[in-house]
C-alpha positions as CSV (number, residue, x, y, z in Angstrom):
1,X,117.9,-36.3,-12.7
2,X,118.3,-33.4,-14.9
3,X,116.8,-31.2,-11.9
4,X,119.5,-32.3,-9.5
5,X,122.5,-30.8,-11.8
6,X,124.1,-27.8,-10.9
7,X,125.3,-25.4,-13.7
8,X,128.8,-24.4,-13.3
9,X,129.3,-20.8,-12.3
10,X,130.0,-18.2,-15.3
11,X,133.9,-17.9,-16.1
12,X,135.0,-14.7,-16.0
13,X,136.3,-13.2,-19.5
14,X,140.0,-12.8,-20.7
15,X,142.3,-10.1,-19.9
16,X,142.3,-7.8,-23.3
17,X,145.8,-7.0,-23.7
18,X,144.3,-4.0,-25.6
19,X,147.1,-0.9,-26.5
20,X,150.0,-1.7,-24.4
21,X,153.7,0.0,-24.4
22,X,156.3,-2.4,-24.5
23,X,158.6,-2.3,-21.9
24,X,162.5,-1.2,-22.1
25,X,164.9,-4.0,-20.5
26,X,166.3,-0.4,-19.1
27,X,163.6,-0.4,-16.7
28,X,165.0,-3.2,-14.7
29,X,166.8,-0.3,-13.2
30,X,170.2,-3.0,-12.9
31,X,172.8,-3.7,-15.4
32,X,173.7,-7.3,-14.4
33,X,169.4,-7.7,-14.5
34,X,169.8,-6.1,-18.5
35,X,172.3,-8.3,-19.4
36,X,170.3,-11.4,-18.6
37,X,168.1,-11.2,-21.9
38,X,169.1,-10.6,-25.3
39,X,166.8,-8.1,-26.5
40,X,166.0,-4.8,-25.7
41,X,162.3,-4.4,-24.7
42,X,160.0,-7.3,-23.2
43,X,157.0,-8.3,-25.4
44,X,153.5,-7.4,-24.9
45,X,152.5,-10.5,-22.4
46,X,155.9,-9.9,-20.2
47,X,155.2,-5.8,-20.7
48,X,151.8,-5.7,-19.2
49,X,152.6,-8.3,-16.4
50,X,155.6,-6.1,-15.5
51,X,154.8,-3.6,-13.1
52,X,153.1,-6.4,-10.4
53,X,155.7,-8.8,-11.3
54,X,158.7,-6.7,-11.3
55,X,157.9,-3.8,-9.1
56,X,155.9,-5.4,-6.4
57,X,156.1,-8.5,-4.1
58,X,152.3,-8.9,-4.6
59,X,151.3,-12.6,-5.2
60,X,150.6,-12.9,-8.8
61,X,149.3,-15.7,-11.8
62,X,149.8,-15.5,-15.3
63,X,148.0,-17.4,-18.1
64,X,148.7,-17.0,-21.3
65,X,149.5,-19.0,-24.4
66,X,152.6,-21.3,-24.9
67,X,155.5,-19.6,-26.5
68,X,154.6,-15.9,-24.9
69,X,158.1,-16.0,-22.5
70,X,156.7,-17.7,-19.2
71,X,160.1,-18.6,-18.3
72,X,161.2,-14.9,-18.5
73,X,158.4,-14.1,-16.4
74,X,159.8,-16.6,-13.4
75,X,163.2,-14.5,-14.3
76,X,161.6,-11.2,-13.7
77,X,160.2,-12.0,-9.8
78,X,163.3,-14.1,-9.3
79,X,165.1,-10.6,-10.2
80,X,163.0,-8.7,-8.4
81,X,163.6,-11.0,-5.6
82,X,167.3,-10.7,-5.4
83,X,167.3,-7.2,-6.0
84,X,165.7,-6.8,-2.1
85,X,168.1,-9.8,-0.8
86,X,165.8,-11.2,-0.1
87,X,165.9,-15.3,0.7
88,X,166.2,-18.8,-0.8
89,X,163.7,-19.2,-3.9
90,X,161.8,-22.6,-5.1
91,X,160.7,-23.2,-9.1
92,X,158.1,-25.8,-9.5
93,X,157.9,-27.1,-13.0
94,X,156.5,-30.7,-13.7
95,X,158.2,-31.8,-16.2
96,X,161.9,-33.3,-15.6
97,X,163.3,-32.2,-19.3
98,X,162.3,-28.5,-18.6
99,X,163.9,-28.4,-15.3
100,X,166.7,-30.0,-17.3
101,X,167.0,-27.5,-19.7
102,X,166.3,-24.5,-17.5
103,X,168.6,-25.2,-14.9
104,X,171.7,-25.1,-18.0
105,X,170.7,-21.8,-18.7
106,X,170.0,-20.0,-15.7
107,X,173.4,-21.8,-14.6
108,X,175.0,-19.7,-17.8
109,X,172.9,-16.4,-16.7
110,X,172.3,-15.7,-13.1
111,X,175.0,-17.8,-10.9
112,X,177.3,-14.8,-11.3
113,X,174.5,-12.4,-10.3
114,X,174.6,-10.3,-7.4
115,X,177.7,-11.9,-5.7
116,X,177.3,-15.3,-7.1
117,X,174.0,-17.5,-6.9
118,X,173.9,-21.5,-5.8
119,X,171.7,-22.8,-8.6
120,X,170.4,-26.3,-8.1
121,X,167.5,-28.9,-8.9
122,X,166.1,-31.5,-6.3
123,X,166.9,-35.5,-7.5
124,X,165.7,-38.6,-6.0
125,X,167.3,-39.0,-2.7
126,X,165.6,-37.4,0.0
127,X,169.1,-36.6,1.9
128,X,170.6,-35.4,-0.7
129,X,168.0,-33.2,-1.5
130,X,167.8,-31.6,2.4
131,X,171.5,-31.0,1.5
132,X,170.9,-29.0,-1.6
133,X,167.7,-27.3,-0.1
134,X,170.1,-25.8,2.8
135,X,172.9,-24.2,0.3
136,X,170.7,-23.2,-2.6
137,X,170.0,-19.8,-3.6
138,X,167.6,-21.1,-6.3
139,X,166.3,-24.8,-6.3
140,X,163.9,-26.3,-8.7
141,X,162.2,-29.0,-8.6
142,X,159.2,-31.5,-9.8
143,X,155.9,-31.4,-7.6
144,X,157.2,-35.1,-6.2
145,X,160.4,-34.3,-5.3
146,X,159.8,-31.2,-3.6
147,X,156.2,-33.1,-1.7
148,X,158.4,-35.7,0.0
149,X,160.5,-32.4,1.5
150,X,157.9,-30.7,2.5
151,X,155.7,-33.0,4.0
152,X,157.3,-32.9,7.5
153,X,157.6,-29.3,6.8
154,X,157.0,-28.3,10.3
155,X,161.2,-29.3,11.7
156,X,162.5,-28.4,8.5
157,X,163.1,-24.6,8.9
158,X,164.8,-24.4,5.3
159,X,161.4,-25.4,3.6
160,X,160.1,-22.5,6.1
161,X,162.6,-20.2,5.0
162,X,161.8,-20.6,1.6
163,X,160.9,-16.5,0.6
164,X,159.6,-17.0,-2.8
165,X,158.0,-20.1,-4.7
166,X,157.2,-20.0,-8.1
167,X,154.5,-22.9,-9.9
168,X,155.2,-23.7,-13.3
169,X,152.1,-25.8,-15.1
170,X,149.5,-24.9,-12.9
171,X,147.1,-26.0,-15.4
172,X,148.6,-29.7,-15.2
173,X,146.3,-29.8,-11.6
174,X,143.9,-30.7,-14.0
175,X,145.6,-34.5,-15.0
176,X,143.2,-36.7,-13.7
177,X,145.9,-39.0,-13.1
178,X,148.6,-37.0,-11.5
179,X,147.3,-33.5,-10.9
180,X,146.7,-34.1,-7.6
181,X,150.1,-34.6,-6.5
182,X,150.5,-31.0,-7.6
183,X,147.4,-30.0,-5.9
184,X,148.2,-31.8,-2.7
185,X,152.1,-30.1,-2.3
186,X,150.4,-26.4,-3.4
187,X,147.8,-26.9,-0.8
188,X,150.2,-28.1,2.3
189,X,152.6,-25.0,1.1
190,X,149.3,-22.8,1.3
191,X,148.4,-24.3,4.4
192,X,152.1,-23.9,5.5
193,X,152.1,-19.8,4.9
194,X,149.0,-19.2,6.8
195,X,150.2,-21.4,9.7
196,X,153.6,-19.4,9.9
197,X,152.0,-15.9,9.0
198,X,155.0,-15.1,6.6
199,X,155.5,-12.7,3.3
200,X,156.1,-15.2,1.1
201,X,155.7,-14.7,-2.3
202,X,153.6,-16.8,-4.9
203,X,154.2,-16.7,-8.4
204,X,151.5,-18.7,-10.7
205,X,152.1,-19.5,-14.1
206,X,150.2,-21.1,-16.7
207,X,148.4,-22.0,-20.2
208,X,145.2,-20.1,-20.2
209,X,142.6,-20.3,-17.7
210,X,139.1,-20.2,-18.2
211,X,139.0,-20.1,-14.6
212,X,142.1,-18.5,-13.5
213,X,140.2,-16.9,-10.5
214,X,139.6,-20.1,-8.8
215,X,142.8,-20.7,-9.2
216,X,144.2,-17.5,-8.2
217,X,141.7,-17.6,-4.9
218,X,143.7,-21.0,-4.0
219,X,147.2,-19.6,-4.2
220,X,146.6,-16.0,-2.4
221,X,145.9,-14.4,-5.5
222,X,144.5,-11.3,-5.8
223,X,141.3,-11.0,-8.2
224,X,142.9,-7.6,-10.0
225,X,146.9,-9.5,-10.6
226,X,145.1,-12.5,-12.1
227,X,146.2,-11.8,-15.6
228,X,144.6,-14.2,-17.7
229,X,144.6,-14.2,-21.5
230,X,142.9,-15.9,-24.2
231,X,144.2,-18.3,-27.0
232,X,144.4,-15.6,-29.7
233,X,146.9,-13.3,-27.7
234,X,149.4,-15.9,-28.6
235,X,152.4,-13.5,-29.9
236,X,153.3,-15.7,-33.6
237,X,150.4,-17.0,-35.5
238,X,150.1,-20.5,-36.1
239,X,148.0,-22.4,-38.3
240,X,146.0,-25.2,-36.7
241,X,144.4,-27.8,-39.0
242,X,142.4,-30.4,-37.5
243,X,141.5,-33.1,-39.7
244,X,139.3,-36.0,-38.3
245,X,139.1,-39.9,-39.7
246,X,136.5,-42.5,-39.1
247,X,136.8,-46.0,-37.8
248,X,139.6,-45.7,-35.7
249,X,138.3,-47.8,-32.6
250,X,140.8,-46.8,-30.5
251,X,144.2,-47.3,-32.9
252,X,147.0,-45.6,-32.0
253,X,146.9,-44.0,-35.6
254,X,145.4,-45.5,-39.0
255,X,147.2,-45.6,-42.0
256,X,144.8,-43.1,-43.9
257,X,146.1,-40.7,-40.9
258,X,149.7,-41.4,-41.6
259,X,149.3,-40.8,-45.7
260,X,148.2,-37.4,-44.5
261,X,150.5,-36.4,-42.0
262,X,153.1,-37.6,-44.8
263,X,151.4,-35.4,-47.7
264,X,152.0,-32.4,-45.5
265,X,155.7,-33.3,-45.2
266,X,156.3,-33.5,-48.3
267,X,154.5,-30.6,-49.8
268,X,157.1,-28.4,-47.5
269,X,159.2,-25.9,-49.7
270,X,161.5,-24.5,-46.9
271,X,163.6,-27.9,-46.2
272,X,163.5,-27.6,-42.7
273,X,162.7,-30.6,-40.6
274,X,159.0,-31.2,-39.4
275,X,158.0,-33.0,-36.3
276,X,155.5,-35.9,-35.4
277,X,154.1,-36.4,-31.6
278,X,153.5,-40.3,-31.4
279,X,152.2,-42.8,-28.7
280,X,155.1,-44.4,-28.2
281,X,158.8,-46.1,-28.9
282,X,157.1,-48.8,-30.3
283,X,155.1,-46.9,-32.6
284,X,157.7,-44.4,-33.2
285,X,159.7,-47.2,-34.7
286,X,156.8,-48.6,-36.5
287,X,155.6,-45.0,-38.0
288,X,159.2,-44.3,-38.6
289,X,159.8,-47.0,-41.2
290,X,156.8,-46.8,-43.1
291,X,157.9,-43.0,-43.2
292,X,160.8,-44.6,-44.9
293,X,159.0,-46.2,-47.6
294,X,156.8,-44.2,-48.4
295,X,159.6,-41.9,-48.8
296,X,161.3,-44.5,-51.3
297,X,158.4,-44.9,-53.5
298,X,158.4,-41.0,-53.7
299,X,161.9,-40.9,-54.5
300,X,162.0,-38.7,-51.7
301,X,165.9,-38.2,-49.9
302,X,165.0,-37.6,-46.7
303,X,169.0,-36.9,-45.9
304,X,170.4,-33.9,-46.2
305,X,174.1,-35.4,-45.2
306,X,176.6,-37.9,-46.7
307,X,175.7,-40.9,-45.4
308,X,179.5,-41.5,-45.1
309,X,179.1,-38.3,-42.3
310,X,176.0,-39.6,-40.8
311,X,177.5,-43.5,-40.7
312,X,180.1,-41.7,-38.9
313,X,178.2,-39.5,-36.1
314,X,176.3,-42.6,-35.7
315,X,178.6,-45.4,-34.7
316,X,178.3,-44.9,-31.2
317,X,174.5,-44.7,-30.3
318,X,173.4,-48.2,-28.5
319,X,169.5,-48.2,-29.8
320,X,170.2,-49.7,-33.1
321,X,166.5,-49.9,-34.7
322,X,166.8,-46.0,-33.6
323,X,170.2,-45.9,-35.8
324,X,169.1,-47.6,-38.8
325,X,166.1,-45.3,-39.3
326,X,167.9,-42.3,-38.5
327,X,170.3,-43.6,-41.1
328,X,167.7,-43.4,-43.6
329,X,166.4,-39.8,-42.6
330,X,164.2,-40.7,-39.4
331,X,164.9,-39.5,-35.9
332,X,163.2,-41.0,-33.2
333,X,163.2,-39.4,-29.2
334,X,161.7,-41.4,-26.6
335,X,161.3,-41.4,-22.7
336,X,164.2,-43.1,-21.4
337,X,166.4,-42.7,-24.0
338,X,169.9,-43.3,-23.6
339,X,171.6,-39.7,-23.0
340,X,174.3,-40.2,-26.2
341,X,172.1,-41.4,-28.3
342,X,169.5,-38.6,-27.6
343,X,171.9,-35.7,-28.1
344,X,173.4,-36.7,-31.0
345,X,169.9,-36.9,-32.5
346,X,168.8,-33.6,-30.8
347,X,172.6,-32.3,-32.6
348,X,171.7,-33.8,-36.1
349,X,168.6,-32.8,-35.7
350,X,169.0,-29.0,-35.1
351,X,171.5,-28.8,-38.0
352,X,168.8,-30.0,-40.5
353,X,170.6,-33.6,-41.3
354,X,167.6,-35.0,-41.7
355,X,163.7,-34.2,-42.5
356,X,161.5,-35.9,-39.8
357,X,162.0,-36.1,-36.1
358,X,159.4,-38.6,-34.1
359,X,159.0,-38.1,-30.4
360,X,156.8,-39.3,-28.1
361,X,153.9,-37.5,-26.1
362,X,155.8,-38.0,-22.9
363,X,158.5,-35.6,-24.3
364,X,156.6,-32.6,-25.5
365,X,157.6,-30.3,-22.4
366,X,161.5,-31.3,-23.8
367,X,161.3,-32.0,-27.8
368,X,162.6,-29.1,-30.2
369,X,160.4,-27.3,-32.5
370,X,159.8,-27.2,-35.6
371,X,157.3,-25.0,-38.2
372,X,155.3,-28.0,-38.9
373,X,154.3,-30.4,-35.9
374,X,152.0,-33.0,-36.4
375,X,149.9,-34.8,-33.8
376,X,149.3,-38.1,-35.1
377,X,146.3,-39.4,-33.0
378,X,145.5,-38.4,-29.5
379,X,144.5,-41.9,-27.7
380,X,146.7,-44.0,-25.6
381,X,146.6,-47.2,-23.5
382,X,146.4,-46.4,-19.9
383,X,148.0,-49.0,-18.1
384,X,146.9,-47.8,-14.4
385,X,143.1,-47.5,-16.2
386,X,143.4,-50.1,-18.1
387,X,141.9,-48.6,-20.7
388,X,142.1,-46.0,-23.8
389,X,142.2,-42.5,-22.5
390,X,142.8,-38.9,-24.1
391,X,146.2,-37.1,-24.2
392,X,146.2,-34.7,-21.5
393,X,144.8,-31.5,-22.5
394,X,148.2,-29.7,-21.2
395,X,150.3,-32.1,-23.4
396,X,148.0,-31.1,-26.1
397,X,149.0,-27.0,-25.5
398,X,152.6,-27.9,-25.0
399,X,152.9,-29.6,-28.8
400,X,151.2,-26.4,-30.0
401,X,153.1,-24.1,-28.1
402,X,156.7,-26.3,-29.6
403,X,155.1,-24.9,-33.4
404,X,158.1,-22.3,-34.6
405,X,156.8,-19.5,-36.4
406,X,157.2,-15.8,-37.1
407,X,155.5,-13.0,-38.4
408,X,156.6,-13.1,-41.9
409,X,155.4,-17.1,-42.0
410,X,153.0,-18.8,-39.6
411,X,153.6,-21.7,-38.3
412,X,151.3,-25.4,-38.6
413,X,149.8,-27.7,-36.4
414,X,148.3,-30.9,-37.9
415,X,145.9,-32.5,-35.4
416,X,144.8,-35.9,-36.4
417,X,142.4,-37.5,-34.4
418,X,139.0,-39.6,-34.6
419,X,135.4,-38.9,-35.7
420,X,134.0,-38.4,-32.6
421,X,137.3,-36.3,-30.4
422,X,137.0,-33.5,-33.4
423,X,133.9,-31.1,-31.9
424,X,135.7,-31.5,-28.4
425,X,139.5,-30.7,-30.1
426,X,137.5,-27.9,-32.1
427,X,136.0,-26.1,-29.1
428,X,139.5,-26.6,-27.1
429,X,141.9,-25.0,-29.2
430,X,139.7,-21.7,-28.8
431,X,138.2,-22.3,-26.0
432,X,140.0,-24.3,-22.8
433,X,138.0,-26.6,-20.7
434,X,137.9,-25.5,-16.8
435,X,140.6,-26.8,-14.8
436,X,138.9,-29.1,-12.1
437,X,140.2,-30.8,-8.8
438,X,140.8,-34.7,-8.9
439,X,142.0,-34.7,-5.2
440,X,138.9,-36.3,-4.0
441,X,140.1,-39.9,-6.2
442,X,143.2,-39.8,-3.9
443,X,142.2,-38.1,-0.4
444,X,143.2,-41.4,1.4
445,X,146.8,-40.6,0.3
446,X,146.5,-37.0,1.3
447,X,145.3,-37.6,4.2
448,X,147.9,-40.4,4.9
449,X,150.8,-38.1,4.6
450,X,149.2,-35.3,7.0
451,X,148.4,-37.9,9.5
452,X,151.7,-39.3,9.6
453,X,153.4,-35.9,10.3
454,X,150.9,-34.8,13.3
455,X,149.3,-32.1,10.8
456,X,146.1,-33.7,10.9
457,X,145.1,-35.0,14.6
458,X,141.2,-35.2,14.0
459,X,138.4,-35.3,12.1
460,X,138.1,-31.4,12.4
461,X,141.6,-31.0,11.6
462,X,140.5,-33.0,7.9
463,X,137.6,-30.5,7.5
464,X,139.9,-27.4,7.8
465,X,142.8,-28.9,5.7
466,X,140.4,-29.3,2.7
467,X,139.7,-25.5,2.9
468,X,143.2,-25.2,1.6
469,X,142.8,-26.9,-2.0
470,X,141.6,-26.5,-5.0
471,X,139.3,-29.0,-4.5
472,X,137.2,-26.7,-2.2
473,X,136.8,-24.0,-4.3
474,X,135.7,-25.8,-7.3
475,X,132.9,-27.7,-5.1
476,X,131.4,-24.5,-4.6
477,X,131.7,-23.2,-8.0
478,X,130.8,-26.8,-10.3
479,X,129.0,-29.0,-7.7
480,X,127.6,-31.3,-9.8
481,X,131.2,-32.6,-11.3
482,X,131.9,-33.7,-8.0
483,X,128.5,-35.4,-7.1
484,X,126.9,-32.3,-4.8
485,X,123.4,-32.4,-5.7
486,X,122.7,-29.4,-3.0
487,X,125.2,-26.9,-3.5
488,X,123.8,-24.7,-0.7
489,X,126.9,-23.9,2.6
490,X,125.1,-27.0,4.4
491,X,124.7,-29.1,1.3
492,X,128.1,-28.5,0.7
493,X,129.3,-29.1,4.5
494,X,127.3,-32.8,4.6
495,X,129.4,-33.9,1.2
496,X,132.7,-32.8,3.2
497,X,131.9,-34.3,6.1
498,X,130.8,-37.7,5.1
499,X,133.6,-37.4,2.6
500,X,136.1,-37.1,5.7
501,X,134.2,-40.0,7.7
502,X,134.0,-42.4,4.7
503,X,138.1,-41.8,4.3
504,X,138.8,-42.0,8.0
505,X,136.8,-45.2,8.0
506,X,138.9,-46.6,5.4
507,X,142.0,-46.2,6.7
508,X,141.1,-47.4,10.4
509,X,139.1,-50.2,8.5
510,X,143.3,-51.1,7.3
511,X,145.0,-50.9,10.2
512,X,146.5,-47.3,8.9
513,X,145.6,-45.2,11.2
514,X,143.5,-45.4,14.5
515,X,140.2,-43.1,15.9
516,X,140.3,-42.6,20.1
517,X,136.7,-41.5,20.7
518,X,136.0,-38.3,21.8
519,X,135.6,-38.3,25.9
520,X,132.7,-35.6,25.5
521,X,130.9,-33.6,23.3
522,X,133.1,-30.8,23.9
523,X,136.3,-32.8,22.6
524,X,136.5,-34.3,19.5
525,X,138.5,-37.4,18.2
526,X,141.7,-38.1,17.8
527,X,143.7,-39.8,15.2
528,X,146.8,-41.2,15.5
529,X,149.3,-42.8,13.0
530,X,150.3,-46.7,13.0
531,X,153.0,-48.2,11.2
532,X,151.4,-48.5,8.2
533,X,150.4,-45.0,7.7
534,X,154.4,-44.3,8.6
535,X,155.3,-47.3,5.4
536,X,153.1,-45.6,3.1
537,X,153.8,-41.9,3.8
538,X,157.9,-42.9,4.1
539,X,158.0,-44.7,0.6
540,X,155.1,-43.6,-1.2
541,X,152.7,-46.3,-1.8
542,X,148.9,-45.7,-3.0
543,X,146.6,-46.6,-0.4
544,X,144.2,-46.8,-4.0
């Protein structure tokens, strides 16, 4: 068995960021462009990614650490872009809160740019969004919303005329369980620029990479603009503990972790607020009142308001369990949260009312920061699994990169986890896994959608689509993570073939689609759509 596994191909080392000039805001050459930031000269990240971001239309991806300005980065090509007027611009993020947020500010800083700007973000209704995709200058948009646009992307000429498209998260391709929704719309939007033969321009941007040139290679990258950085180039310093606890057997948390999440609290000098990442409400609630008493036996006030005030601010949140623990210094965020109730927590919060703020994992690309943030455990129940599974690795990064620090003060990151996660936690916090493809769990949904809008029309056409992911390239590069025991072109050309005939046979074997034999060895066959394949692809259901 052990003869039959393939080694993974060596990674590439880090960009050294090395002696770099920072660059003046001045050198955006525009004063409406300068008065977009608020400081004077871009930091060292930004500086050496400027002249291929700013001053060229070359396709570009940048990863580097949370907290180094990636969002300034999208402003710089989205600059750059209106500066030529050029055309209508797409921002890719997969997290809902961070569209959110970004689309407030860039609302606030760039509609009045350049003659005015149409600044908008994609919803849930597929003819609304057409609507908003035809008058936006700027549109942004999670990888589902924007998948069910551009899936019959071939009579929608706004999706063609789409100039410039910027991916957010790339690294979150690597979610076993919904990377591949990411991977499948990047893929069809790669597919889609070499079909058209047009200059659009591809902006990556990510946490770092140990294989950013795979990456890079998929989206049009490049090898020399792949500018990919290690951990340590992360701007403030931050303290990462990582403390370990046996016995867990897949508990959310123990109490021994909790006592020393709490320890770290409370030994705090500065008074701000400190954070804690937890499972869920349920267990936000739960960790939140024992919080409370342990706070009580310590004769700890965690208030830092009259509770006449707070009683006040208060009155009107509906999630009353959330109330009475705020009310006795413990906030609580959660997924789904009513709206009121989450901003005045978010407002109490910020102004240090209180000194521990609970939110759940699913709200780390949202949850403010804080100079001490606490992980406390990193398993969760995985309802579609049915089982206990890791946090994400990228949800992971994102807590660290919500760690507020400076110079003068570094910032902490408590990671408590169990026994046997700590050697794997260790080696990832300097060192992160290669992002891999999961595509090949969910190819019968790909292929589904691709069918259904005439992009795929036979078994060739399947061959030549899967040249366009990222699950090609990593097939040649780790074949043994994917089941390739003969990583030679023809070993490699057998697995994809009796890939595509195994999937084909599948969905003809449930009345999805149907196979017209080929007439001759010169023709090949041809695959047509029934109404189910139209069901699924229309409303989204799992062939798995």
């Amino acid at each position: 068995i052990l003869d039959s596994i393939q080694l993974p191909k060596k990674l590439p080392p880090p960009r050294d960021l090395g002696d770099i000039n920072l660059v003046s805001t001045q050198s955006l050459e525009n004063d409406e462009f300068v008065d977009v930031f608020n400081y004077s000269s871009f930091n060292i990240v930004e500086s050496s990614v400027f002249p291929t971001l700013y001053k060229s239309n070359d396709n570009i991806l940048i990863g580097c650490p949370k907290g180094t300005g990636k969002t300034d980065m999208a402003l710089l090509a989205i600059l750059n872009h209106w500066r030529q007027n050029k055309g209508r611009v797409l921002y890719i993020s997969t997290s809902q809160g961070r569209i959110n947020n970004i689309l407030k500010k860039w609302n606030k800083m760039l509609s009045n740019i350049a003659g005015g700007k149409n600044i908008n973000k994609l919803g849930d209704d597929l003819s609304s969004n057409l609507k908003l995709l035809a008058q936006s200058h700027l549109l942004l948009s999670t990888p589902q919303q924007f998948d069910a646009i551009s899936r019959n992307w071939r009579k929608r000429k706004n999706v063609q005329r789409i100039e410039l498209i910027i991916l957010d998260d790339l690294d979150s391709t690597g979610k076993d369980s919904t990377g591949y929704l990411y991977e499948n719309m990047i893929s069809r939007l790669t597919f889609m620029i070499s079909q058209l033969e047009s200059n659009i321009r591809v902006v990556g941007l990510s946490s770092c990479l140990p294989n950013g040139r795979d990456l890079g290679d998929w989206i049009g990258v490049e090898k020399e603009n792949v500018f990919n950085y290690s951990p340590g180039s992360r701007l403030n310093p931050v303290e990462i503990h990582l403390q370990s606890f046996p016995n867990t057997y897949h508990s959310v948390y123990t109490s021994s972790m909790l006592r020393c999440a709490f320890d770290k609290i409370i030994s705090k000098t500065n008074g701000t607020g400190s954070l804690i990442y937890v499972n869920s409400r349920k267990y936000g609630i739960e960790i939140a009142r024992k919080v409370i008493d342990l706070s009580r036996i310590l004769k700890w006030d965690m208030l830092n308001i009259e509770n006449e005030q707070l009683e006040s601010l208060t009155k009107s949140m509906v999630d009353h369990q959330v109330r009475e623990n705020l009310l006795n210094g413990a906030g609580i965020l959660y997924a789904g949260m009513n709206k009121k109730d989450k901003r005045i927590v978010q407002n109490l919060y910020e102004h240090g009312a209180f000194s521990v703020l609970l939110v759940t994992k699913d709200l780390c690309y949202e949850s403010p920061k804080s100079d001490l943030v606490t992980i406390l455990g990193t398993e969760y129940f995985d309802f579609k699994e049915s089982r206990y599974v890791n946090y994400p690795a990228a949800d992971i990064l994102e807590m660290l990169g919500n760690v507020k620090s400076d110079n003068q003060k570094p910032g902490k990151l408590l990671l408590l986890t169990s026994d046997n996660q700590k050697s794997y936690y260790k080696k990832f916090m300097s060192e992160p896994a290669p992002i891999e493809s999961y595509m090949y769990y969910f190819l019968h949904d790909s292929f589904i959608n691709e069918i259904n809008n005439l992009v795929i029309t036979s078994k060739q056409d399947c061959i030549d689509w899967l040249t366009y992911t990222y699950f090609y390239r990593r097939i040649h590069a780790n074949p043994s993570f994917y089941g390739v025991t003969d990583n030679s072109a023809y070993g490699i050309s057998a697995y994809l073939t009796e890939l595509v005939e195994t999937t084909i046979n599948d969905l003809v074997t449930t009345n999805i689609v149907e196979v017209q034999e080929a007439e001759d060895e010169e023709s090949s066959d041809i695959i047509s759509p029934l109404n189910g394949c139209l069901i699924a692809s229309h409303y989204n259901i799992s062939f798995l």
